[in-house]
N, CA, C and O atoms as a GROMACS GRO file, in nm:
protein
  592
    1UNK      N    1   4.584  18.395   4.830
    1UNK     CA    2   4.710  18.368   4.761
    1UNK      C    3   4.786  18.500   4.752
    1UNK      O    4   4.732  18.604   4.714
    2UNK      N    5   4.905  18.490   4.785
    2UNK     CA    6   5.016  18.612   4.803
    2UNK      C    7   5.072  18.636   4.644
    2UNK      O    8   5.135  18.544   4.593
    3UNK      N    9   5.045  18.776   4.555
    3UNK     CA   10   5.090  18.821   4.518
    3UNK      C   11   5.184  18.737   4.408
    3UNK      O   12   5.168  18.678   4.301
    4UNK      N   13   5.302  18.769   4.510
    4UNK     CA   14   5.425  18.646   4.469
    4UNK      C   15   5.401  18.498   4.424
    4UNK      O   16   5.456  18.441   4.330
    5UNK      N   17   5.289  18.439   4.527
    5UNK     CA   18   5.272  18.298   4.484
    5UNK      C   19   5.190  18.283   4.310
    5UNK      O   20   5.217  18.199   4.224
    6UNK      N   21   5.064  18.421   4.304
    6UNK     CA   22   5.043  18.473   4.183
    6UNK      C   23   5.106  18.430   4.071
    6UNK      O   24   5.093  18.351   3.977
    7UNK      N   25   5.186  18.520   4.120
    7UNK     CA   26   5.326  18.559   3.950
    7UNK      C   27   5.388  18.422   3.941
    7UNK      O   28   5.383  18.349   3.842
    8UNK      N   29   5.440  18.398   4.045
    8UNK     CA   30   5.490  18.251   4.004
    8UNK      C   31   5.389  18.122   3.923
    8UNK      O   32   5.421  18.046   3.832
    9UNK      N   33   5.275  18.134   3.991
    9UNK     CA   34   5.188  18.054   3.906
    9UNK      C   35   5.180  18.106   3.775
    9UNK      O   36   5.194  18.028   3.681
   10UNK      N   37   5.159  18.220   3.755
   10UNK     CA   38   5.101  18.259   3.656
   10UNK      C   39   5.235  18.237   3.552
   10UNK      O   40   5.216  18.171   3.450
   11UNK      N   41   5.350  18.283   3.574
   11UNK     CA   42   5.471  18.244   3.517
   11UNK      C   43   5.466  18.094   3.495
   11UNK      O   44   5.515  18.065   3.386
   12UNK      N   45   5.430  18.010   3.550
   12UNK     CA   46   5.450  17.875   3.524
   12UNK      C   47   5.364  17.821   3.418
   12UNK      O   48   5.399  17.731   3.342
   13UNK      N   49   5.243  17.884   3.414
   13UNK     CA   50   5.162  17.891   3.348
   13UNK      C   51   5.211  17.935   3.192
   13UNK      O   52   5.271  17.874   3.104
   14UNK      N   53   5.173  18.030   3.199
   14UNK     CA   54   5.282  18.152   3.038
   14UNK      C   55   5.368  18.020   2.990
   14UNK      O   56   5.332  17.954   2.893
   15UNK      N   57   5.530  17.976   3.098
   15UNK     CA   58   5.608  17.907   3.061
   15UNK      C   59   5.590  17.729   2.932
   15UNK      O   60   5.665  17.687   2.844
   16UNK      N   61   5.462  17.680   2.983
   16UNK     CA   62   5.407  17.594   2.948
   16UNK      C   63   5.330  17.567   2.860
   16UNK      O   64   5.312  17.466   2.793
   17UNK      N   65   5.275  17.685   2.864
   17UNK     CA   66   5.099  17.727   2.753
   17UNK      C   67   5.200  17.639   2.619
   17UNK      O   68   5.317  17.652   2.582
   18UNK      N   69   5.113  17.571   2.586
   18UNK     CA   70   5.090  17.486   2.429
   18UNK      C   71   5.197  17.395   2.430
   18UNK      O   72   5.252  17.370   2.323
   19UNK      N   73   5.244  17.330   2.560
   19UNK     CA   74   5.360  17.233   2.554
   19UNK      C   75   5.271  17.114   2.613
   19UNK      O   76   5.309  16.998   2.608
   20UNK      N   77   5.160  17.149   2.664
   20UNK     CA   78   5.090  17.048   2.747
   20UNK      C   79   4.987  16.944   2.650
   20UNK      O   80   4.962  16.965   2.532
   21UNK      N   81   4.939  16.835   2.727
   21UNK     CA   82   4.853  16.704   2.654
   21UNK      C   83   4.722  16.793   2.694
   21UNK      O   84   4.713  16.794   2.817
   22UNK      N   85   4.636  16.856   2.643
   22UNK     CA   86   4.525  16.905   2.680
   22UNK      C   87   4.436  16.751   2.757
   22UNK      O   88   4.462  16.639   2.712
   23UNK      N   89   4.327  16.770   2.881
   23UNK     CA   90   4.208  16.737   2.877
   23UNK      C   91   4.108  16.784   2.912
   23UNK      O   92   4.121  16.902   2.945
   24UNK      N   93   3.996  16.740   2.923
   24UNK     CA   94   3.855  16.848   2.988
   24UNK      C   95   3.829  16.799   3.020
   24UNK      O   96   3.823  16.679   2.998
   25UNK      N   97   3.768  16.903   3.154
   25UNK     CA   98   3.673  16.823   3.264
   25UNK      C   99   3.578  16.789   3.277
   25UNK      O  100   3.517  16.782   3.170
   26UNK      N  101   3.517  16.756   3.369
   26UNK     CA  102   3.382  16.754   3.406
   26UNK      C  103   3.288  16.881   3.372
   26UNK      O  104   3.180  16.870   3.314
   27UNK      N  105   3.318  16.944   3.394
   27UNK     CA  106   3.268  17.100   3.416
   27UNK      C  107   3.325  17.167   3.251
   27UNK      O  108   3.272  17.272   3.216
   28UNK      N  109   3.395  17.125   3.188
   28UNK     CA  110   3.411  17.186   3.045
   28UNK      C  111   3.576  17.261   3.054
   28UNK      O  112   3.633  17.313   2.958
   29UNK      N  113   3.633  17.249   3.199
   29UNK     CA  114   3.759  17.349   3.152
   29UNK      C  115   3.845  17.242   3.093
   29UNK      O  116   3.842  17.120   3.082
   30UNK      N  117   3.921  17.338   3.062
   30UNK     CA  118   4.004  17.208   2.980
   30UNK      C  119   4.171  17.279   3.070
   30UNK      O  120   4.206  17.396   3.087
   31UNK      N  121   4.224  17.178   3.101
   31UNK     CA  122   4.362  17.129   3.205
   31UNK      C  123   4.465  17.098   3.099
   31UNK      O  124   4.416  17.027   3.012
   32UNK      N  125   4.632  17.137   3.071
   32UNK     CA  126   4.703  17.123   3.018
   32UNK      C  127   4.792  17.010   3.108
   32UNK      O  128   4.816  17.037   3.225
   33UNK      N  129   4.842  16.879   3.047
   33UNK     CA  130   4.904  16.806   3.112
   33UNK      C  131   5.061  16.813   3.089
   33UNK      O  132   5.098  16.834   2.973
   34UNK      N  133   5.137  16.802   3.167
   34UNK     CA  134   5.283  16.828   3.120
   34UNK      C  135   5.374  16.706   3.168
   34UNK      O  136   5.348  16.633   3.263
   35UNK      N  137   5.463  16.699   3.102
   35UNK     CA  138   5.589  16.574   3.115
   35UNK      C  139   5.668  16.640   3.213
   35UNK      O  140   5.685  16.761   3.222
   36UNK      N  141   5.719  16.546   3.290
   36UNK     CA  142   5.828  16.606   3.436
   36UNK      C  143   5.959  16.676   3.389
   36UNK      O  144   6.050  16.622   3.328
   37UNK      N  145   5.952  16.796   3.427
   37UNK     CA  146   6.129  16.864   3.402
   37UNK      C  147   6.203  16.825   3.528
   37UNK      O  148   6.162  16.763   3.625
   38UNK      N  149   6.347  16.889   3.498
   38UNK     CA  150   6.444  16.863   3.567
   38UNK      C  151   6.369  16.924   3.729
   38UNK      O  152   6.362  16.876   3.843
   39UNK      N  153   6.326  17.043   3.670
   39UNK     CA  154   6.336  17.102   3.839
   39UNK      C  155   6.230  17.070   3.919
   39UNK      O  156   6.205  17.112   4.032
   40UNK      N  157   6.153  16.971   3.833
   40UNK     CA  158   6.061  16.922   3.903
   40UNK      C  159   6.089  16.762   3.965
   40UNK      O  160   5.996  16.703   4.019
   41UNK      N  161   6.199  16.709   3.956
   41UNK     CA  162   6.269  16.584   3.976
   41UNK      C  163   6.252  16.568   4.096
   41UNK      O  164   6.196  16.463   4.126
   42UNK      N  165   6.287  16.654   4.201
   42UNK     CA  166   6.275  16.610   4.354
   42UNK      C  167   6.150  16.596   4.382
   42UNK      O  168   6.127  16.488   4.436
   43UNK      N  169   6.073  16.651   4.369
   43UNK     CA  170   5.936  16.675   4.429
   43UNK      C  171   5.866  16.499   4.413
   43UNK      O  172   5.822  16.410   4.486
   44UNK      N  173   5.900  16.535   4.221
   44UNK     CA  174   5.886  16.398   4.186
   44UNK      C  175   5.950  16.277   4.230
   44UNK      O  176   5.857  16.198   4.242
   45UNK      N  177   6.050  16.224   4.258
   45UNK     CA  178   6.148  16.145   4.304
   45UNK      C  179   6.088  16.119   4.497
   45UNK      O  180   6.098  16.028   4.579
   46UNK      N  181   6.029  16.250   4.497
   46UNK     CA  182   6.021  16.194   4.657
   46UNK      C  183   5.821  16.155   4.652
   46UNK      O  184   5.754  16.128   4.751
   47UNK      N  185   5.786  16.161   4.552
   47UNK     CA  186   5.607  16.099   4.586
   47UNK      C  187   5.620  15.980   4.493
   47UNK      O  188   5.531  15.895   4.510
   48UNK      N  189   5.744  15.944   4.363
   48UNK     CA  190   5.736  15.845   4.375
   48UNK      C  191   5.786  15.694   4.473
   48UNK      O  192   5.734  15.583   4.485
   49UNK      N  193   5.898  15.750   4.524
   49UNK     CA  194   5.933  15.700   4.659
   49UNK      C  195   5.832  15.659   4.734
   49UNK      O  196   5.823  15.545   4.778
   50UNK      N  197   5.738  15.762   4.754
   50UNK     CA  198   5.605  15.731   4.877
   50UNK      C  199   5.524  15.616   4.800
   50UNK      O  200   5.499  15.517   4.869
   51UNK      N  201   5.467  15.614   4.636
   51UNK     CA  202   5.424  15.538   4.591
   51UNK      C  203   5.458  15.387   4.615
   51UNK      O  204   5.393  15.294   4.660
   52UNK      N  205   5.596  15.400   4.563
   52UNK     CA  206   5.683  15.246   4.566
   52UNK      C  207   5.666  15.208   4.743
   52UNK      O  208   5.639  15.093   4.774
   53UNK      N  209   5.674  15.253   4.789
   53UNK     CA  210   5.657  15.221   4.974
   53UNK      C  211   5.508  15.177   4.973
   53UNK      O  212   5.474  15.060   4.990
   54UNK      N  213   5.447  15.248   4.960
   54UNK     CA  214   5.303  15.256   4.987
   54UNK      C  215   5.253  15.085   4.885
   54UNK      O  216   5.151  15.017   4.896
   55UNK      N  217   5.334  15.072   4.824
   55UNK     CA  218   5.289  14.960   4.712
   55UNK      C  219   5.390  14.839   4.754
   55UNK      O  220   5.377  14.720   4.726
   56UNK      N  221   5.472  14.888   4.810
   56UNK     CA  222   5.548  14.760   4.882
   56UNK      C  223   5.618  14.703   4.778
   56UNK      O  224   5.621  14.584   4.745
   57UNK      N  225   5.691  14.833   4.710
   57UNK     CA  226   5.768  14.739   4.589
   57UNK      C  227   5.895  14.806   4.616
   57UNK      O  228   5.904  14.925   4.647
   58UNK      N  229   6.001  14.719   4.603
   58UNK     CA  230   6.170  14.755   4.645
   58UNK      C  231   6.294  14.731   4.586
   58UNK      O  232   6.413  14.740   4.612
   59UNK      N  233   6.194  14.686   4.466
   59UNK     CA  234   6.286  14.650   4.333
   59UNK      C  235   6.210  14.721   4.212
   59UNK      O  236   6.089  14.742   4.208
   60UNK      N  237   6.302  14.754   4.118
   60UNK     CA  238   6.206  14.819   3.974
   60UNK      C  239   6.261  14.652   3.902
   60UNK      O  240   6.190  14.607   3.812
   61UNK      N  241   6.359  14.588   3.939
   61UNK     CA  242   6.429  14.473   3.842
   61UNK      C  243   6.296  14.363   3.813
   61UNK      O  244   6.281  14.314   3.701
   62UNK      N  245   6.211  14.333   3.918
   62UNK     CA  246   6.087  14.301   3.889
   62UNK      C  247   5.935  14.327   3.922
   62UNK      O  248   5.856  14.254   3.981
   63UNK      N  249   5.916  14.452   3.867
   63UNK     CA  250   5.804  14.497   3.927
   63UNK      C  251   5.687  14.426   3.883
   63UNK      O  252   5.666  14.386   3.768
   64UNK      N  253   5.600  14.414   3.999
   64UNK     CA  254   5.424  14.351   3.998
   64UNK      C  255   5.383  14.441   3.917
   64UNK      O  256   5.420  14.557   3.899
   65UNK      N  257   5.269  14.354   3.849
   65UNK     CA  258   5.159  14.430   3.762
   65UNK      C  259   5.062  14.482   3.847
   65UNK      O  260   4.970  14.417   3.897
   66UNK      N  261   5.085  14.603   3.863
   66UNK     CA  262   4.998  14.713   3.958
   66UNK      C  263   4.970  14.805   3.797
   66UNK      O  264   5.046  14.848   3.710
   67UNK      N  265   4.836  14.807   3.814
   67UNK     CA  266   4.727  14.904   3.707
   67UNK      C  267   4.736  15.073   3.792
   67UNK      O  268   4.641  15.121   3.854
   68UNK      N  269   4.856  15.135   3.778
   68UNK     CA  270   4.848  15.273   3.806
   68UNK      C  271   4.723  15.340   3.730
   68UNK      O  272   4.664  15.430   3.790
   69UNK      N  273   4.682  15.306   3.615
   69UNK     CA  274   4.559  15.335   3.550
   69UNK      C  275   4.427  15.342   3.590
   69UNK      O  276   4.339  15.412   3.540
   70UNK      N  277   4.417  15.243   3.709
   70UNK     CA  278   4.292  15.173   3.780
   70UNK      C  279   4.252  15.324   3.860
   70UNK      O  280   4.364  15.363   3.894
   71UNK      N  281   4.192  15.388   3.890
   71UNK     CA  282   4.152  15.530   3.976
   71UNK      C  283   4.095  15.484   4.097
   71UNK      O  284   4.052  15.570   4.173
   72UNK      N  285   4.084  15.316   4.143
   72UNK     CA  286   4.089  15.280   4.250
   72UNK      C  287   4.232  15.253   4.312
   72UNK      O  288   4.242  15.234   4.433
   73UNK      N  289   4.319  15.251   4.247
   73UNK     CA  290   4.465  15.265   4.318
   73UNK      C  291   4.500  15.465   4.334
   73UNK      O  292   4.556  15.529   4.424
   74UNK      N  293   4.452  15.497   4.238
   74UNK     CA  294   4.467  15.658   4.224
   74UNK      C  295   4.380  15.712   4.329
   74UNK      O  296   4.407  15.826   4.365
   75UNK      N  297   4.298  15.665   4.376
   75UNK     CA  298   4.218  15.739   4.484
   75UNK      C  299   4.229  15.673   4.625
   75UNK      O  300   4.159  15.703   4.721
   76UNK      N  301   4.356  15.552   4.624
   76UNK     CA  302   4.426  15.500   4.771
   76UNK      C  303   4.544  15.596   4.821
   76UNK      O  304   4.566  15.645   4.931
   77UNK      N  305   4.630  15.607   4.660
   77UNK     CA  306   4.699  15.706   4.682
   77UNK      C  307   4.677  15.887   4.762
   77UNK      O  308   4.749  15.965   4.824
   78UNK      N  309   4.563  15.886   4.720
   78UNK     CA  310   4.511  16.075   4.720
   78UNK      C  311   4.440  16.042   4.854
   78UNK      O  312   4.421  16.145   4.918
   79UNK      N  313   4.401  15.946   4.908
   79UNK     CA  314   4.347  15.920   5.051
   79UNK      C  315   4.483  15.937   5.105
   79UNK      O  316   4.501  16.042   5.166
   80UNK      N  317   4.593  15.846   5.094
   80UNK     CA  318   4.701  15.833   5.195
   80UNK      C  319   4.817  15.940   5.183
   80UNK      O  320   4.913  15.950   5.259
   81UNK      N  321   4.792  16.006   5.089
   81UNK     CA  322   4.900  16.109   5.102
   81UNK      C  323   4.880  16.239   4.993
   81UNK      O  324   4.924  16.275   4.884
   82UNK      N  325   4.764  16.293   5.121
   82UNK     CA  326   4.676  16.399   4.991
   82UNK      C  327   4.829  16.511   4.982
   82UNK      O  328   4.847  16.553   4.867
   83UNK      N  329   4.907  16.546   5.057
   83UNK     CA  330   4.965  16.641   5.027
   83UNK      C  331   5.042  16.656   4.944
   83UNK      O  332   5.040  16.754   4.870
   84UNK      N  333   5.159  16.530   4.932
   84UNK     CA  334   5.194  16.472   4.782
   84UNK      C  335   5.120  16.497   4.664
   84UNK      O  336   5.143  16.575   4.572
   85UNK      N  337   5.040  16.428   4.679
   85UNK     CA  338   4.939  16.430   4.558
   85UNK      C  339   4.889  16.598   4.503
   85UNK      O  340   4.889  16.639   4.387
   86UNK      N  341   4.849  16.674   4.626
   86UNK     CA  342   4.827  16.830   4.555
   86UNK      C  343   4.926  16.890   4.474
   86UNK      O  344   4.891  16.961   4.380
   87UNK      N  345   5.059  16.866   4.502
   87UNK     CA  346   5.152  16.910   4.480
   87UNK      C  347   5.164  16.857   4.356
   87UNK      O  348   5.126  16.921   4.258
   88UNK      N  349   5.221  16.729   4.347
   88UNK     CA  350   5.186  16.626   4.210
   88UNK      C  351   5.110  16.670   4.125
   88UNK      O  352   5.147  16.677   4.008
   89UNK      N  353   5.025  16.698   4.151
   89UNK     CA  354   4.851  16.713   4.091
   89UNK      C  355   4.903  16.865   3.980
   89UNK      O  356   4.897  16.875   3.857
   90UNK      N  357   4.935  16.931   4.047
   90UNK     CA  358   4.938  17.103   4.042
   90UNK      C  359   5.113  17.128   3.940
   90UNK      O  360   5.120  17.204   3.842
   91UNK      N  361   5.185  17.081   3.971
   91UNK     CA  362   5.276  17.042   3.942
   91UNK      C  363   5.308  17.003   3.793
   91UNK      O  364   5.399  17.048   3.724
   92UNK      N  365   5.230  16.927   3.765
   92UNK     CA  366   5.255  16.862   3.617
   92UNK      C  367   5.123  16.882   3.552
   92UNK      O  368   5.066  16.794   3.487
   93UNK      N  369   5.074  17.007   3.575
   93UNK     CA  370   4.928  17.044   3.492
   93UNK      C  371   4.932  17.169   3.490
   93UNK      O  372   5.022  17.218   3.558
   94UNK      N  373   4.852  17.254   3.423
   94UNK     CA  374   4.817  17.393   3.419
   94UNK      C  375   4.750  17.441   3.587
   94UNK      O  376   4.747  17.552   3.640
   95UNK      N  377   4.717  17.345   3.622
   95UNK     CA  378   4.642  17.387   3.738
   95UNK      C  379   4.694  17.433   3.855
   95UNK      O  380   4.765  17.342   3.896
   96UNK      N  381   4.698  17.560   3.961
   96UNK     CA  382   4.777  17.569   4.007
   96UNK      C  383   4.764  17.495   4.197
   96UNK      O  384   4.645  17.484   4.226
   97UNK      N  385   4.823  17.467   4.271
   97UNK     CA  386   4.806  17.399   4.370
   97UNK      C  387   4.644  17.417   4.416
   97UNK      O  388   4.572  17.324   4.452
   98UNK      N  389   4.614  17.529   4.407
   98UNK     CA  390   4.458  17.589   4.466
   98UNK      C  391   4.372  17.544   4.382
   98UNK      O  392   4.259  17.509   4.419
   99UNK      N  393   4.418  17.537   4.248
   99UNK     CA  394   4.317  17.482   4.168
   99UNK      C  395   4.296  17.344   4.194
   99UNK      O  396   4.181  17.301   4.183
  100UNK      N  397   4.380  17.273   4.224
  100UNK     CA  398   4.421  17.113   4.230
  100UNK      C  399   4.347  17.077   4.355
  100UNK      O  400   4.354  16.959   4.389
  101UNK      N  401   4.274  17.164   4.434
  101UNK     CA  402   4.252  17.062   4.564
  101UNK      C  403   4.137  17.103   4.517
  101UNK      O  404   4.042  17.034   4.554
  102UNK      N  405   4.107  17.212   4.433
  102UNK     CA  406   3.935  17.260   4.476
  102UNK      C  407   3.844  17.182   4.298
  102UNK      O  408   3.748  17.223   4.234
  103UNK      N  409   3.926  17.073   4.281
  103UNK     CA  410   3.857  17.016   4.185
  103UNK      C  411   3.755  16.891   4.232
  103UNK      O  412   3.823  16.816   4.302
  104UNK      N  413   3.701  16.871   4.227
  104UNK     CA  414   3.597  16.725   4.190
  104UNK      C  415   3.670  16.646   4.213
  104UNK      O  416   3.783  16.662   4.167
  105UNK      N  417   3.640  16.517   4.299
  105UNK     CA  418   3.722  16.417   4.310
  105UNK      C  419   3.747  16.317   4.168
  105UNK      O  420   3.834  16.244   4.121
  106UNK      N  421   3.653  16.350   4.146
  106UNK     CA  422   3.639  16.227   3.979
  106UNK      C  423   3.738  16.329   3.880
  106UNK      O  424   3.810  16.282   3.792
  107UNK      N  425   3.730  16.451   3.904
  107UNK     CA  426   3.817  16.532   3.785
  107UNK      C  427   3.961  16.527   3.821
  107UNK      O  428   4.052  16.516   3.739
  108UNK      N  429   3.978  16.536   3.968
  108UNK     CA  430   4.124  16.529   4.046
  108UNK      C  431   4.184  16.399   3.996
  108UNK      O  432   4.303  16.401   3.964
  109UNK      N  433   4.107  16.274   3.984
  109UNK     CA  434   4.159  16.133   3.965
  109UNK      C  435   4.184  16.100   3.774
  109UNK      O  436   4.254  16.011   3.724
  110UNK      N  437   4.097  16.211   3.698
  110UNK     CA  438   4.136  16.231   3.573
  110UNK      C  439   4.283  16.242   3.546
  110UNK      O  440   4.376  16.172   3.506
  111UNK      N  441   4.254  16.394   3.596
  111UNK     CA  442   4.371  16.475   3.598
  111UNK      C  443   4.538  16.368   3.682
  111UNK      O  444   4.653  16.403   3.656
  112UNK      N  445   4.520  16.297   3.737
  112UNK     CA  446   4.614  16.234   3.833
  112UNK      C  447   4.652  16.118   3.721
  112UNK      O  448   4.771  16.112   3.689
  113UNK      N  449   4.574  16.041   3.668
  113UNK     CA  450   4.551  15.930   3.557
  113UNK      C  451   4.618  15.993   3.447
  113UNK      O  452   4.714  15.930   3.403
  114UNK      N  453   4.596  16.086   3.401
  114UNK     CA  454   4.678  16.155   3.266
  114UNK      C  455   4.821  16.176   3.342
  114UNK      O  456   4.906  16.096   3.302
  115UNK      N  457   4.862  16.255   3.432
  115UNK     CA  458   4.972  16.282   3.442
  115UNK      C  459   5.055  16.173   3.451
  115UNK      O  460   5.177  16.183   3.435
  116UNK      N  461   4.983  16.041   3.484
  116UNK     CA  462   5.055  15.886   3.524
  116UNK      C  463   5.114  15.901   3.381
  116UNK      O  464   5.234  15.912   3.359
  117UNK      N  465   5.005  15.900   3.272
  117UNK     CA  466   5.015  15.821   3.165
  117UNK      C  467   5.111  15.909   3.069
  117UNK      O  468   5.151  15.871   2.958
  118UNK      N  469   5.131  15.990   3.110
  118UNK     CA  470   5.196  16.075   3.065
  118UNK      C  471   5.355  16.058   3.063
  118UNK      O  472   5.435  16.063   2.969
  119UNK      N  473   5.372  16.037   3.199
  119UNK     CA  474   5.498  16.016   3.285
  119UNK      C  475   5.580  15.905   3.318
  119UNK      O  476   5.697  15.916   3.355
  120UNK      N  477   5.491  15.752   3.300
  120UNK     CA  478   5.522  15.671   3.340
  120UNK      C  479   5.620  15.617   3.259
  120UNK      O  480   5.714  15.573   3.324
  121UNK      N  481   5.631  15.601   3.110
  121UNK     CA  482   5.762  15.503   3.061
  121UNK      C  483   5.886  15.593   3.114
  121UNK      O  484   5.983  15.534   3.163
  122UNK      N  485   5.887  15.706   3.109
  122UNK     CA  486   6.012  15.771   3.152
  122UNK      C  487   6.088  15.743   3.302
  122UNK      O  488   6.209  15.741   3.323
  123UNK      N  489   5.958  15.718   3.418
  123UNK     CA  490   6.010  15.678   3.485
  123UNK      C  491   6.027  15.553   3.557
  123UNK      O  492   6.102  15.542   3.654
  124UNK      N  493   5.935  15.430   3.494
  124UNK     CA  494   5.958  15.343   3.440
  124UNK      C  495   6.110  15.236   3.430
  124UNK      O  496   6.186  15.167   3.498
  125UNK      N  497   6.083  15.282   3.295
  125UNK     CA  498   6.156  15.240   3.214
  125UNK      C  499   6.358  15.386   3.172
  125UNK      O  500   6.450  15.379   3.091
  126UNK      N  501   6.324  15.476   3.279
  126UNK     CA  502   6.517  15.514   3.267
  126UNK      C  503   6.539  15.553   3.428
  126UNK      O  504   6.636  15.510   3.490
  127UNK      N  505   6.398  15.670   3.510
  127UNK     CA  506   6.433  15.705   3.644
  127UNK      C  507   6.472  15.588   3.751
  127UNK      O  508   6.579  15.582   3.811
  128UNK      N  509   6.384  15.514   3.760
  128UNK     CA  510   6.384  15.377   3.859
  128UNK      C  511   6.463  15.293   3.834
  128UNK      O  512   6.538  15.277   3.930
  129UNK      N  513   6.496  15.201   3.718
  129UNK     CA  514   6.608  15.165   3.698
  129UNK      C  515   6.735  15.193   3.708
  129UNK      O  516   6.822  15.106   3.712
  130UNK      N  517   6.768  15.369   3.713
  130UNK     CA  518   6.927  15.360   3.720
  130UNK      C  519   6.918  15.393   3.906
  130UNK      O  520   7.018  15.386   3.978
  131UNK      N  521   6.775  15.429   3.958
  131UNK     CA  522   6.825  15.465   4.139
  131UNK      C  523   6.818  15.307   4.142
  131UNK      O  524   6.890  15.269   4.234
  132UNK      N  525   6.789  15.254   4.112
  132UNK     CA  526   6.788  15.084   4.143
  132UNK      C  527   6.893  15.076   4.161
  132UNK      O  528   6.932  15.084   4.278
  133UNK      N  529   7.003  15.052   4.035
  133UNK     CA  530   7.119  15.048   4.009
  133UNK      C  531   7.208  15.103   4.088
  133UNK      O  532   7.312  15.042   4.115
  134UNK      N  533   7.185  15.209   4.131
  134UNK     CA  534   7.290  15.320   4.205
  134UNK      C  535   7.245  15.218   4.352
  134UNK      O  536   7.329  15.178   4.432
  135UNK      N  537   7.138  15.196   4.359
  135UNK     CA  538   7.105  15.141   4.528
  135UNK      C  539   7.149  15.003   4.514
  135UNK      O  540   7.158  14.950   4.625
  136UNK      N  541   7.180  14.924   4.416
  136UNK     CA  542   7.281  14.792   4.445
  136UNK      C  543   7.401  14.819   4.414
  136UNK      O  544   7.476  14.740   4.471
  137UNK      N  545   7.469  14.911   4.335
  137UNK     CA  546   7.618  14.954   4.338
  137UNK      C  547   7.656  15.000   4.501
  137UNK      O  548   7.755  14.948   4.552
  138UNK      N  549   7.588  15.082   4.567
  138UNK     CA  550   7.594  15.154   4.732
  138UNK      C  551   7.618  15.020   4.794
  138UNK      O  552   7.715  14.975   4.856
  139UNK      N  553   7.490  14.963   4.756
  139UNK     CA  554   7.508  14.825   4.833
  139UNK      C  555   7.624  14.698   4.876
  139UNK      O  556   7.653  14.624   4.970
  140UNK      N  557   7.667  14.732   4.735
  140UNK     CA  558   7.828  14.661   4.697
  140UNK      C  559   7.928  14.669   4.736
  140UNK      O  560   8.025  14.598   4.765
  141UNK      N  561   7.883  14.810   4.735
  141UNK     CA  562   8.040  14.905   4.851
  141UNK      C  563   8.024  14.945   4.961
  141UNK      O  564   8.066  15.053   5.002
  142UNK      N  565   7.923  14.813   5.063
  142UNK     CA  566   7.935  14.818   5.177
  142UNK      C  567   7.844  14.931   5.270
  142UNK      O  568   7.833  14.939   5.392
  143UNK      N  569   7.753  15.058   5.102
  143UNK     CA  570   7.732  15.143   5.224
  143UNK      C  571   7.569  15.114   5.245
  143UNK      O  572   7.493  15.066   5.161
  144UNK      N  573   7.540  15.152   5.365
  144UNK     CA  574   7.378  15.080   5.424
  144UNK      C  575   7.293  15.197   5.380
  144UNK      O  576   7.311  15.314   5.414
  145UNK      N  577   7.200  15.151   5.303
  145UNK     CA  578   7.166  15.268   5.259
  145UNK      C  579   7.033  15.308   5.338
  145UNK      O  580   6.962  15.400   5.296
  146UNK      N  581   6.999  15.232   5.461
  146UNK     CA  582   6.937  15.260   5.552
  146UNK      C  583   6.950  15.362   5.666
  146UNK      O  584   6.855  15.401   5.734
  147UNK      N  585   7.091  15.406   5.682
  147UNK     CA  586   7.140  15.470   5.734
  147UNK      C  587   7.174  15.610   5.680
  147UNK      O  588   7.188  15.707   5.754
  148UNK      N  589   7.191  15.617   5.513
  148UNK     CA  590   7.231  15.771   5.484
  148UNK      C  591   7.068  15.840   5.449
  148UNK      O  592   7.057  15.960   5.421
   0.00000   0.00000   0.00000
């Protein structure tokens, strides 16, 4: 790890300390969980995208009862799109990307399960609903949103 990538972790780290949902692992460390910021929106916005695809859902107006909770859907996800997921993983925890791959699969799917539970009415219940919205307003006005 470069120096730079360092400080930045370690800054992200500092930035966060005692804002996070603590849990512990397997192994006794204990992982700070964090709620999604702004500047973390894209990253986020584009693995939940992969989720909703991957789950074959294309509406939030009526979404299936899918158990994001279940760590057998959490460990289809981290099979089909581990790189997302490191990022994800590392992202909304104390842990930093390096830490996030070199965990335990059962601690990785912890850690993945909290950040759901953490995250989910917000995006839920205000993120998905208004790109919904924005993607049948586009729709209205003719533009294909297959194309932009």
């Amino acid at each position: 790890m470069s120096t730079d990538s360092h400080t930045i972790d370690s800054a992200k780290m500092v930035a966060q300390t005692n804002k996070g949902i603590p849990i512990q692992l397997s192994d006794g460390t204990n992982v700070d969980i964090y709620k999604c910021k702004v500047k973390q929106l894209a990253p986020m916005l584009e693995f939940v995208r992969f989720v909703l695809e991957k789950l074959q859902i294309n509406s939030v107006t009526n979404l299936p009862v899918i158990d994001l909770d279940d760590p057998n859907i959490l460990l289809s996800l981290l099979v089909d799109s581990s790189e997302k997921v490191f990022e994800v993983g590392a992202m909304l925890s104390s842990l930093t990307e390096e830490g996030f791959v070199d965990l335990e699969l059962d601690d990785a799917i912890t850690v993945l399960a909290k950040e759901w539970e953490v995250n989910k009415d917000f995006f839920l219940k205000s993120v998905l609903p208004k790109l919904d919205g924005l993607r049948q307003n586009t729709a209205g006005a003719g533009i294909n949103n297959k194309d932009n």
